[in-house]
LOVEXDREN-270382 format. One record per residue (C-alpha): residue in three letters; x, y, z. Coordinates in steps of 0.02 Angstrom, whole numbers, plus 50000, padded with zeros to 5 digits. Layout:
# residues N
ALAXYZ;...
This chain:
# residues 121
UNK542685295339635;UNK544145284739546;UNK543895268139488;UNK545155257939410;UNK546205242739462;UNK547845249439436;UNK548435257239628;UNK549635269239513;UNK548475277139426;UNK547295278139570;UNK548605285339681;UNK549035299039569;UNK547245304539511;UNK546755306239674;UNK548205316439743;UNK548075327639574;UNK546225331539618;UNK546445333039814;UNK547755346839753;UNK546245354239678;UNK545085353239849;UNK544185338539799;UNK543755325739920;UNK544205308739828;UNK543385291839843;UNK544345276039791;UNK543845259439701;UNK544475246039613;UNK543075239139524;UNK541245242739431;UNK540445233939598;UNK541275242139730;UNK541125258839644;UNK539245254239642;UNK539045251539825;UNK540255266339888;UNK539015277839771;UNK537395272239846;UNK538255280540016;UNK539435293239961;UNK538365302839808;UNK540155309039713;UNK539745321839599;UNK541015314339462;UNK541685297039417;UNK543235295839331;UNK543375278339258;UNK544535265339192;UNK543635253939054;UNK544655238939074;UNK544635233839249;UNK544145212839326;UNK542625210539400;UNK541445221439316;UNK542255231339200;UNK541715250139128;UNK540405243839023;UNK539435236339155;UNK539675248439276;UNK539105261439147;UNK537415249839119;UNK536995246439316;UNK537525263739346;UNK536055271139203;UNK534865255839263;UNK535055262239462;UNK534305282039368;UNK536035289239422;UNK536665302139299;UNK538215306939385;UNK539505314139257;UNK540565300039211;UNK542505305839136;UNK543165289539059;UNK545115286339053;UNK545415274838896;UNK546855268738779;UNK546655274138580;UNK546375255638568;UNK544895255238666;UNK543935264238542;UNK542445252038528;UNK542415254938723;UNK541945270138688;UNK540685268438567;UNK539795257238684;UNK540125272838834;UNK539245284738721;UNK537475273238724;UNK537625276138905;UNK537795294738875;UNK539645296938935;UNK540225312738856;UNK541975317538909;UNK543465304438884;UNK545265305638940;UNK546465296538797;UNK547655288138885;UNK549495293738917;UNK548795307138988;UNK549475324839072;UNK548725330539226;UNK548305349039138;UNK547355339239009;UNK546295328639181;UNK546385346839277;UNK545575354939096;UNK544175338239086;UNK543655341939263;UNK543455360639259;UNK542445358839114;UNK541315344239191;UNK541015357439335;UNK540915370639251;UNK539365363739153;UNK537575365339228;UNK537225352639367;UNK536315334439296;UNK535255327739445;UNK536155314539541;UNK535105302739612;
């Protein structure tokens, strides 16, 4: 699953990762990303920290309160570092620095997969 408000960025991490055989999901906020998980079960979020409505904190918090411990791959700017900080309490462990290459989001993912499985509830 994608989540940020930016159509762009959505656009091109989800054709990257289709190129890869993934079957991509698509939000634009912490809410709707919320609701489409309760159906869907991804088995990764990649998310933008910054976004209206309810932003990566707060998805990160309902996300941990709901017991779901999907891998979560945050895409941030340098200047988000406090962001980040606050990602980490929610045990978020792999972050994307924005500009980013797609060998560096290819490399991220691999790695996220490649890692034992977490139970995703």
């Amino acid at each position: 699953m994608v989540v940020d408000d930016q159509p762009g960025v959505r656009f091109l991490l989800s054709e990257a990762l289709q190129k890869l055989g993934f079957i991509i999901t698509l939000a634009t906020e912490g809410n709707e990303a919320l609701n489409k998980i309760a159906k869907e079960k991804p088995e990764l979020v990649i998310l933008d920290m910054k976004m209206p409505g309810m932003g990566g904190i707060e998805f990160l918090k309902q996300l941990r309160q709901r017991s779901i411990t999907i891998p979560v791959l945050i895409i941030t700017a340098y200047s988000e570092m406090n962001l980040i900080k606050q990602a980490g309490e929610y045990g978020v462990n792999y972050i994307l620095n924005k500009p980013f290459d797609l060998e560096q989001l290819y490399q991220k993912v691999q790695t996220i997969f490649s890692e034992p499985k977490m139970a995703n509830t």
